[in-house]
C-alpha positions as CSV (number, residue, x, y, z in Angstrom):
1,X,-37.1,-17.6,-73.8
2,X,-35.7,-18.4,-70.5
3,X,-33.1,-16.3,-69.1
4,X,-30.7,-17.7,-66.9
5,X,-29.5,-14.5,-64.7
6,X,-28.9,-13.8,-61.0
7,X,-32.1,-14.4,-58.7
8,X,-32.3,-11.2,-57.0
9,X,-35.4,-9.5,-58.7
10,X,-33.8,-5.8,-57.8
11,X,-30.6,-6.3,-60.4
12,X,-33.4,-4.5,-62.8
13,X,-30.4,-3.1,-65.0
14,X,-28.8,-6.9,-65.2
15,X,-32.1,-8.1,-66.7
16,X,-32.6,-5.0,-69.1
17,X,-29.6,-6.0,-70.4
18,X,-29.4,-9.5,-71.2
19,X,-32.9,-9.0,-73.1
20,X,-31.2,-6.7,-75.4
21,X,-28.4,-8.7,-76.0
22,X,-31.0,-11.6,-76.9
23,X,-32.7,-9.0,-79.5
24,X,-29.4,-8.4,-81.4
25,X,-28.6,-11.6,-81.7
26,X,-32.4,-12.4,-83.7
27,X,-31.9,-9.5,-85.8
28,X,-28.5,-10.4,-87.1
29,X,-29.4,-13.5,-87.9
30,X,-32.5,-14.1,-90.5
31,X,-32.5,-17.7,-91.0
32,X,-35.1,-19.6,-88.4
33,X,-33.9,-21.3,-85.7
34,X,-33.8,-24.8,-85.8
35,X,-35.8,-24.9,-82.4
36,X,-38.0,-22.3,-81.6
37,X,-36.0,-22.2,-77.8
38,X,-32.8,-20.2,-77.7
39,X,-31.1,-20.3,-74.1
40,X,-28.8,-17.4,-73.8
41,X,-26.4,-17.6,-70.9
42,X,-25.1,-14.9,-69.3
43,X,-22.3,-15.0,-66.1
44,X,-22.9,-11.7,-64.4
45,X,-20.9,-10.7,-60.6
46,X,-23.4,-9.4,-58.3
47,X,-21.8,-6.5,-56.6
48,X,-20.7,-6.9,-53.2
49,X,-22.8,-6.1,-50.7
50,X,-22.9,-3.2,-48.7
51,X,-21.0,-3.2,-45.6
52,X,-21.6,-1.1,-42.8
53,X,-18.7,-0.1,-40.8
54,X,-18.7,0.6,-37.2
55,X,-16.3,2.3,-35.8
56,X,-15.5,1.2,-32.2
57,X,-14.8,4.2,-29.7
58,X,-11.6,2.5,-27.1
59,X,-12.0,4.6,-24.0
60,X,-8.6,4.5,-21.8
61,X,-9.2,5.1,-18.1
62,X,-6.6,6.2,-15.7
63,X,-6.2,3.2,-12.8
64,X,-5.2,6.1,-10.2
65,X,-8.4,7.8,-11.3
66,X,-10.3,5.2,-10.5
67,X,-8.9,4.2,-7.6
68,X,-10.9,4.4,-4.1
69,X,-9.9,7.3,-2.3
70,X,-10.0,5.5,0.7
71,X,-7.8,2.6,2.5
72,X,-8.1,0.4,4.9
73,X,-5.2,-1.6,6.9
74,X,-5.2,-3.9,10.1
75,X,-2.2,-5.9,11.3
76,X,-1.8,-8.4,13.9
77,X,1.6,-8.8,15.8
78,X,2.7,-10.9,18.4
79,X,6.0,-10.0,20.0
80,X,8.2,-11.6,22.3
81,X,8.9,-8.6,24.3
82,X,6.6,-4.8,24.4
83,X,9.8,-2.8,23.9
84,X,8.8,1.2,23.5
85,X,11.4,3.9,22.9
86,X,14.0,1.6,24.9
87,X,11.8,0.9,27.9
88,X,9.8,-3.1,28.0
89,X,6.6,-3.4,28.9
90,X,6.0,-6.8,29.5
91,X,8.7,-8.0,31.2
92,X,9.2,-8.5,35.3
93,X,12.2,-10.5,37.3
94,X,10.5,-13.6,37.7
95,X,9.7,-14.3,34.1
96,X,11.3,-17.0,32.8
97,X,10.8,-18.1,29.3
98,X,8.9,-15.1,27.4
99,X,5.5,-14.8,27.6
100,X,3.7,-14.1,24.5
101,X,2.6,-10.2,23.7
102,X,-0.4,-9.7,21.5
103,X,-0.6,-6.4,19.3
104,X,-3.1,-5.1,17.0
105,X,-3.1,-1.7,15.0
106,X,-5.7,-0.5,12.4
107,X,-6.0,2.6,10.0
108,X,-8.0,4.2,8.0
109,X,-7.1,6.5,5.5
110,X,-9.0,9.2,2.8
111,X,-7.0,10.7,-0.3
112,X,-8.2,14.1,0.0
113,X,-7.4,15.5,-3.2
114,X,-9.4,12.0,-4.7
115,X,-12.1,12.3,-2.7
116,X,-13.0,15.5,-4.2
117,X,-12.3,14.7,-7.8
118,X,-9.0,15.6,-8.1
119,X,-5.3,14.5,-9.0
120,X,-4.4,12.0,-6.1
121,X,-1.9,13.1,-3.7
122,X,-3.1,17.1,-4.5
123,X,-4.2,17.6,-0.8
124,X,-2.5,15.1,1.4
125,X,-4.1,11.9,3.1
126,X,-5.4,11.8,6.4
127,X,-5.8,8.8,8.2
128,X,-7.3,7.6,11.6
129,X,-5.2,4.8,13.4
130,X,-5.6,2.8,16.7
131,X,-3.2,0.6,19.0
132,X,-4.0,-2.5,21.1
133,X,-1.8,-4.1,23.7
134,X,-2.9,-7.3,25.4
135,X,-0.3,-8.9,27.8
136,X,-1.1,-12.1,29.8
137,X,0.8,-11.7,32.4
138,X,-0.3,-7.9,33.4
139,X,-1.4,-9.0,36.6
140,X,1.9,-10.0,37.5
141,X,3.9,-7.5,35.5
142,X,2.4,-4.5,37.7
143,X,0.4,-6.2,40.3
144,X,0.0,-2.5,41.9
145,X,-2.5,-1.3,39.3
146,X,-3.6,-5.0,38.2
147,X,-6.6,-5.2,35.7
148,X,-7.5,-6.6,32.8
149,X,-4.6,-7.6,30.6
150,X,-5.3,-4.7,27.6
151,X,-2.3,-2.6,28.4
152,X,-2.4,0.4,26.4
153,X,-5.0,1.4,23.4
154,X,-3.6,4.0,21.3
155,X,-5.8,6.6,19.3
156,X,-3.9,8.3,16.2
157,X,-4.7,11.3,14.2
158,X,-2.0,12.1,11.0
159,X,-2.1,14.1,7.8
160,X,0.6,12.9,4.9
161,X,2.0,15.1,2.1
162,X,4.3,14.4,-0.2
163,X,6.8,16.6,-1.4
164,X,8.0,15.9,-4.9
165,X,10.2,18.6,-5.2
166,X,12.7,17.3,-2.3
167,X,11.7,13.4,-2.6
168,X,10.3,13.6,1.0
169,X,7.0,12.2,2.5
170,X,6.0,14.5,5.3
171,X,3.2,13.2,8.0
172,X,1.9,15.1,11.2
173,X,0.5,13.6,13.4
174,X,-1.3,13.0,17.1
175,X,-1.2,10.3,19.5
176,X,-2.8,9.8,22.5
177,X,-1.7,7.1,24.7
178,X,-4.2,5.6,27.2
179,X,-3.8,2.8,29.5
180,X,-6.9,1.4,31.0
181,X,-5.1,-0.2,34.1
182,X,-3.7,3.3,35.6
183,X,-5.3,6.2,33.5
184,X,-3.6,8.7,36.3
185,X,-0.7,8.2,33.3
186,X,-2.2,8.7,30.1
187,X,-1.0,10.5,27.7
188,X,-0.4,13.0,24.5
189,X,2.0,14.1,21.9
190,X,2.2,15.9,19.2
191,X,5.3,14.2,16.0
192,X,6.4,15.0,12.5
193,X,7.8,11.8,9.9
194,X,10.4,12.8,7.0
195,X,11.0,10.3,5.2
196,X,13.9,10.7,2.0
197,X,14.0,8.8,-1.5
198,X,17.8,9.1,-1.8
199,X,17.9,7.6,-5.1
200,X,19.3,10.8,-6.5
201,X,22.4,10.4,-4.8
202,X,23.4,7.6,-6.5
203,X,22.6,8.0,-9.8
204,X,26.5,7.9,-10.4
205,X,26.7,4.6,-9.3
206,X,22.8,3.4,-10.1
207,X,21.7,5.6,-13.0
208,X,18.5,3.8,-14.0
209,X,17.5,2.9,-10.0
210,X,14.1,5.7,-9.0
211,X,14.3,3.4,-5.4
212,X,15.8,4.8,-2.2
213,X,19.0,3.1,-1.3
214,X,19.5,4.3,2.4
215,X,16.0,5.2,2.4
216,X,17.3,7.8,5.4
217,X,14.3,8.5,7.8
218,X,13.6,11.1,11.2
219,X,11.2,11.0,13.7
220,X,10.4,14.2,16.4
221,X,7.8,13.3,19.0
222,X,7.3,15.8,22.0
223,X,5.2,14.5,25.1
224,X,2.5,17.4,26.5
225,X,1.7,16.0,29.9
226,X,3.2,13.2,31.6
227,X,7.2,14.2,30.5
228,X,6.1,18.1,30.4
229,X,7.7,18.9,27.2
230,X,9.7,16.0,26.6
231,X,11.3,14.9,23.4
232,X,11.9,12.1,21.4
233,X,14.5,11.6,18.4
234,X,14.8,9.2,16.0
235,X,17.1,8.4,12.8
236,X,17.0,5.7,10.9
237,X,18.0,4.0,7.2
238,X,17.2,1.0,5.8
239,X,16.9,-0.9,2.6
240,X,14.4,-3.2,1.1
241,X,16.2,-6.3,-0.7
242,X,13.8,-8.8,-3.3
243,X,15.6,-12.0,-2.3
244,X,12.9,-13.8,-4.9
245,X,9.2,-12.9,-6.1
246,X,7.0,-11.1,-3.7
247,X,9.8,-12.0,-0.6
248,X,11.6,-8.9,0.6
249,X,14.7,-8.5,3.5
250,X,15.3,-5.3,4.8
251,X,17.7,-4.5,7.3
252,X,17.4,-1.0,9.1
253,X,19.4,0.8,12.4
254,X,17.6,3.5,14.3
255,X,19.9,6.1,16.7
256,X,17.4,7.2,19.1
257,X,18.0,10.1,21.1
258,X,16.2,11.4,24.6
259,X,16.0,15.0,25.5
260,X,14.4,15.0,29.0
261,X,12.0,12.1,28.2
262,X,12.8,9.3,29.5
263,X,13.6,10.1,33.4
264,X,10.5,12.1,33.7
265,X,8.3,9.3,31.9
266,X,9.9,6.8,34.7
267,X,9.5,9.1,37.6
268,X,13.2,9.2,38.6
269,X,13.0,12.6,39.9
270,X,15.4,13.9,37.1
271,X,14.7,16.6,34.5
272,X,16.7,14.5,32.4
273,X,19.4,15.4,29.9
274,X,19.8,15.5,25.9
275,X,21.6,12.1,25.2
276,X,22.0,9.0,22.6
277,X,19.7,6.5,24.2
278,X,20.2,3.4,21.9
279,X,21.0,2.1,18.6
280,X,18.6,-0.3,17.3
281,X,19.7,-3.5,14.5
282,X,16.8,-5.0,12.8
283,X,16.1,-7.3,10.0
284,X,12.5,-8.2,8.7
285,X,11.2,-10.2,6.2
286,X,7.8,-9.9,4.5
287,X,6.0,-12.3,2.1
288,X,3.3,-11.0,-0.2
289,X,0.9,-14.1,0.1
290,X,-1.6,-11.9,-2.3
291,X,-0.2,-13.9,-5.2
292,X,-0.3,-17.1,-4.1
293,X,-3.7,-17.1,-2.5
294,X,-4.9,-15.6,-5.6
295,X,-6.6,-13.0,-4.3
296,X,-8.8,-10.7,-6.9
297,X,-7.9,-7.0,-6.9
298,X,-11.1,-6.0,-5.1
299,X,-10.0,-8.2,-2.1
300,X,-7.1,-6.1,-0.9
301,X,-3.9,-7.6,-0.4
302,X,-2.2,-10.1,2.5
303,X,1.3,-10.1,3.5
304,X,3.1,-12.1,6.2
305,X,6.1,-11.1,8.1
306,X,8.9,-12.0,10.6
307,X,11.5,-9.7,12.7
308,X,14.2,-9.6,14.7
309,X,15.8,-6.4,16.5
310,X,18.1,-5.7,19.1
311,X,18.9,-2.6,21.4
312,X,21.8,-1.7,22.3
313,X,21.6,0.7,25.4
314,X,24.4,3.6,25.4
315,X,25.4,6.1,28.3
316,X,24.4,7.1,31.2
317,X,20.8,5.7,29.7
318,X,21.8,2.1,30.7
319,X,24.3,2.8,33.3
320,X,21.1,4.5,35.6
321,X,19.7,1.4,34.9
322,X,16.4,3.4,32.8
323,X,16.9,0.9,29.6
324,X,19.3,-1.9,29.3
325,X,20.3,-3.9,26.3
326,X,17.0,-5.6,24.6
327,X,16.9,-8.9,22.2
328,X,12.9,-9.0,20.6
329,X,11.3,-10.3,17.7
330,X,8.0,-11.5,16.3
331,X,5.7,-12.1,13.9
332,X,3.1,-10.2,11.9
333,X,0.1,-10.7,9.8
334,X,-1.6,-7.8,7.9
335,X,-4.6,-6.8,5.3
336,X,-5.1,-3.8,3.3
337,X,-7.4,-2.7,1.2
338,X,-8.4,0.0,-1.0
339,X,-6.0,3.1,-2.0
């Protein structure tokens, strides 16, 4: 007797079955078979087979966790004119058409509260920063000193902090100004940065806008040697603008104010007075070329700028003749990595 059931020898029970089924059938029927083969044909469903399933654990990771705790930025700039707190650098009477002024800065910076495991931004950043100034002309621009044509190298020591509660970034820093041509005039000073996010002001107007709108900014920067306790003030606003992807305009104005710094930096034999020294009109433009150069994340990014400010000398500032009205510009490159 042939059996026609599934071929998996371990359905035991299937076969069992169909054998007694086969029986039956014989008993209830006594007259032989006309052929001594009976087929019985049976259509059984296997069962499905066993499935094992896996279950898949999705870990999440937070991208601010992960980031580095360190950054890196370096910036080239070349400037029509070296124009510093109202005074230029690179600029004599027998100039001409403008020569060419060559800047580079660099910084490095280390998320404390990352470094050490915890919640960026917990402990501030400090950062490590440095200043070049190469001029062509130098030779000619203060033939008394002469030299090579580095200028001025600046070294620059700052801790960052932001304070959540009053939508201000806070940075102290130290700079110390040296300039290789006539070190008898190098210099220190000791500044504080507050910079405002003054989106909550208006919210009546903008009620879904987080971004600063006057973005309202001072600097206070007090010289320790050369101007013996001189200071510097500075207020400014300004306002970023996405004219179209990854290009931004942002016009700013800066009132910058001298108390007894800028006579004693010249050497005019004046203490000095406390006085509005300038206002200062800019516009810059900045192109994120990250984007288009497709540059992977672990690559930092690349932007590319262009700017345009002018000075406008007040007061007895400008009528001694210290600073006078000033028309510069330039260009800038700059990389950055890491953060």
């Amino acid at each position: 007797m042939y059996l026609l059931l599934p071929q998996r020898a371990g359905r035991l029970g299937a076969v069992l079955v169909a054998a007694l089924l086969v029986r039956n059938a014989a008993a209830q029927n006594a007259a032989p078979l006309a052929t001594d083969t009976v087929y019985a044909s049976f259509s059984l469903y296997q069962d499905e087979p066993e499935t094992t399933l896996e279950k898949t654990e999705i870990v999440t990771y937070d991208e601010e966790a992960l980031a580095s705790p360190f950054s890196f930025d370096v910036t080239y700039y070349l400037y029509s004119d070296y124009v510093f707190r109202g005074i230029n650098f690179s600029e004599y009477p027998t100039e001409g058409r403008e020569k060419p002024n060559h800047q580079l800065t660099t910084d490095i910076s280390v998320d404390v509260g990352a470094l050490f495991g915890q919640q960026p931004g917990t402990c501030g950043t400090f950062s490590f920063g440095t200043f070049f100034e190469w001029y062509a002309m130098q030779k000619v621009f203060d033939p008394e000193h002469g030299g090579q044509n580095l200028q001025e190298v600046d070294y620059v020591l700052s801790w960052a902090y932001d304070l959540e509660s009053i939508a201000t970034s806070f940075t102290l820093g130290y700079t110390f100004y040296a300039f290789p041509n006539a070190k008898s005039i190098n210099t220190q000073e000791w500044w504080f940065t507050l910079e405002h996010n003054d989106a909550w002001m208006w919210k009546w107007m903008f009620p879904e806008n987080e971004d600063g709108v006057l973005n309202p900014s001072f600097l206070f920067a007090q010289d320790v040697e050369v101007t013996h306790g001189g200071c510097w003030m500075e207020f400014g606003i300004s306002h970023d603008f996405e004219l179209f992807e990854n290009f931004t305009l942002t016009p700013s104005m800066i009132f910058a104010m001298d108390h007894r710094y800028l006579d004693p930096l010249l050497g005019t034999g004046s203490n000095g007075a406390s006085r509005l020294a300038y206002v200062q009109y800019g516009i810059t433009t900045t192109y994120d070329l990250t984007p288009a150069l497709r540059m992977p994340d672990w690559a930092g990014a690349l932007t590319l700028s262009g700017f345009l400010y002018f000075n406008d000398a007040l007061g007895n500032p400008e009528d001694n003749r210290l600073i006078q009205d000033e028309l510069f510009g330039g260009m800038s490159i700059g990389w950055s990595w890491g953060g």
